[in-house]
N, C-alpha and C positions, 0 to 999 in steps of 0.2 A: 435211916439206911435207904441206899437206891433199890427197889426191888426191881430186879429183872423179869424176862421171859426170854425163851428160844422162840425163833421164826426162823424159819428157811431162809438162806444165802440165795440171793439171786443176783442177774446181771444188771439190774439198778445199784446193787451195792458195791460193785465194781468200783469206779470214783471214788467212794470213801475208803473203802478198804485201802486204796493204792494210798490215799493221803494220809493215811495211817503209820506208812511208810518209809517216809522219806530217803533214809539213808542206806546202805548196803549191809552195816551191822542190823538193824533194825530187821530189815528182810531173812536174813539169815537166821538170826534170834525167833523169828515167827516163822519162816519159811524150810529150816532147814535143809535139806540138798536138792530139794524139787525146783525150789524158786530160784533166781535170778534179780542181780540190782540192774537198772530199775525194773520194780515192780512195773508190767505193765496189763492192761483187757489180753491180751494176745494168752498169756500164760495162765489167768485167773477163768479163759474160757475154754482152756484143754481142763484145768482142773474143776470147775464146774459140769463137765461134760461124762465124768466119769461116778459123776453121784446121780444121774437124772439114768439111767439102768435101770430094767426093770427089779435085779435086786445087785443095787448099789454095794461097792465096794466100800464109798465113801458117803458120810449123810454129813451134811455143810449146816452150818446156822451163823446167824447172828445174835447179838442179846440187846433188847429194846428195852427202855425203860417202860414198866405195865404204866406208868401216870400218862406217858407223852407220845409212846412209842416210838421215839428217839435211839438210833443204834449205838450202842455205847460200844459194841465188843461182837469178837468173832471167835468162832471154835467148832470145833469135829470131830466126828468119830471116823478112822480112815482104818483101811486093812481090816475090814470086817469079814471076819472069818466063819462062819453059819456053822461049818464043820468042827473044828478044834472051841466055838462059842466063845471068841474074843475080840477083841477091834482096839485099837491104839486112837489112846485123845491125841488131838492133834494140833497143833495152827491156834495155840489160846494165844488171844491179845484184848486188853482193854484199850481200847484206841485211844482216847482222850488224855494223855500220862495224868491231866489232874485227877483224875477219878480211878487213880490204878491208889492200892492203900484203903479201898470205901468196900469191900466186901465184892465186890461185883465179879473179879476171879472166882471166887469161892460159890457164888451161887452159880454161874456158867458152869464150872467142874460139876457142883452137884446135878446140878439140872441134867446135864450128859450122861452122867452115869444113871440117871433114872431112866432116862431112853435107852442107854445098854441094858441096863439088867432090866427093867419093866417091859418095856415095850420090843425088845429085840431076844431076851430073855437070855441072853450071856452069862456065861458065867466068869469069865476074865476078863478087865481092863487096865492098860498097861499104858505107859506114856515114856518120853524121853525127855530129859530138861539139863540145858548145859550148866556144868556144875558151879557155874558163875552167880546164876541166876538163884539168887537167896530166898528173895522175897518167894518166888515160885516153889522153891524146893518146900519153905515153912507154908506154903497154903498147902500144898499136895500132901504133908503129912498130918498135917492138921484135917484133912478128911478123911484120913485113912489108909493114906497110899505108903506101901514101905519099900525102899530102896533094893533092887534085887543085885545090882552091883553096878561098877562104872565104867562105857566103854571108853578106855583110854584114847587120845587125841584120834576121834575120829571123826573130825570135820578139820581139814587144815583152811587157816584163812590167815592171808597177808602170807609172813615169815614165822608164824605160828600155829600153834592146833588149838584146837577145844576140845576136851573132853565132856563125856554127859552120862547121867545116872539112868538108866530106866530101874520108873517105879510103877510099881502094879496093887490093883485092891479085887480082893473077888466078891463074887456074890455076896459069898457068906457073910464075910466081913461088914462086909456095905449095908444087909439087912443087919446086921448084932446090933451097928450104931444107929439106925434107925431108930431101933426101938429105946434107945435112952431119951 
């Protein structure tokens, strides 16, 4: 298995993130209504600009192979909430499609939620994933996340909409499996 690590997003990673990209689905699917096709620096440095706060809304990563430290993947915690003690994941993408299917979502997810509830000390984390997206829905429940319901078509794209599930896991839950 690849074993990962989180490192902060920075503006070197710029380039590859955009090449991660390509197409307009693509951005959407990673992007949802913030971004724009094309992906370009111009919009990657309004939204890097809002995690470097002295206490960030959003905290940005990457995920590097621990053998080569190689960026395999990108992901966040956004809408961090210090008051209500929650933040929405955000922006998960394995950039390389070969290496999407090798664990590497799954360890990115967990790695996040241990900086929510460890280090940020939360106690809700919540996400959104359009209902298309299988492979994403079976990693998210497969660590714990349960479906809280569906927003019906709310992203229209082309002549169509997308719908998307938000799923959430709390503290509690997150420590129970720990300890198995």
């Amino acid at each position: 298995m690849i074993e990962i690590e989180l490192q902060p997003f920075e503006r070197s990673d710029f380039a590859r993130l955009i090449s991660w990209l390509p197409s307009q689905k693509e951005v959407l699917i990673w992007g949802g209504m913030i971004f724009h096709y094309p992906l370009d620096e111009l919009q990657l440095e309004k939204y890097l600009q809002v995690a470097e706060t002295d206490q960030p809304a959003r905290k940005i990563f990457k995920a590097v192979k621990t053998n080569t430290n190689e960026a395999v993947g990108h992901i966040e915690l956004d809408q961090i909430d210090r008051h209500n003690m929650s933040a929405r994941i955000s922006r998960v993408l394995v950039g390389d499609s070969s290496l999407r299917g090798k664990g590497i979502g799954s360890q990115m997810v967990r790695q996040v939620l241990q900086v929510g509830f460890d280090e940020l000390g939360l106690h809700r984390l919540f996400l959104g994933v359009f209902e298309f997206n299988q492979p994403a829905i079976y990693c998210y429940e497969k660590i714990g996340f349960v479906r809280e319901g569906l927003l019906r078509d709310v992203l229209r794209v082309g002549d169509g909409y997308w719908s998307a599930y938000i799923m959430s896991v709390l503290e509690s839950e997150w420590r129970a499996q720990q300890v198995k």
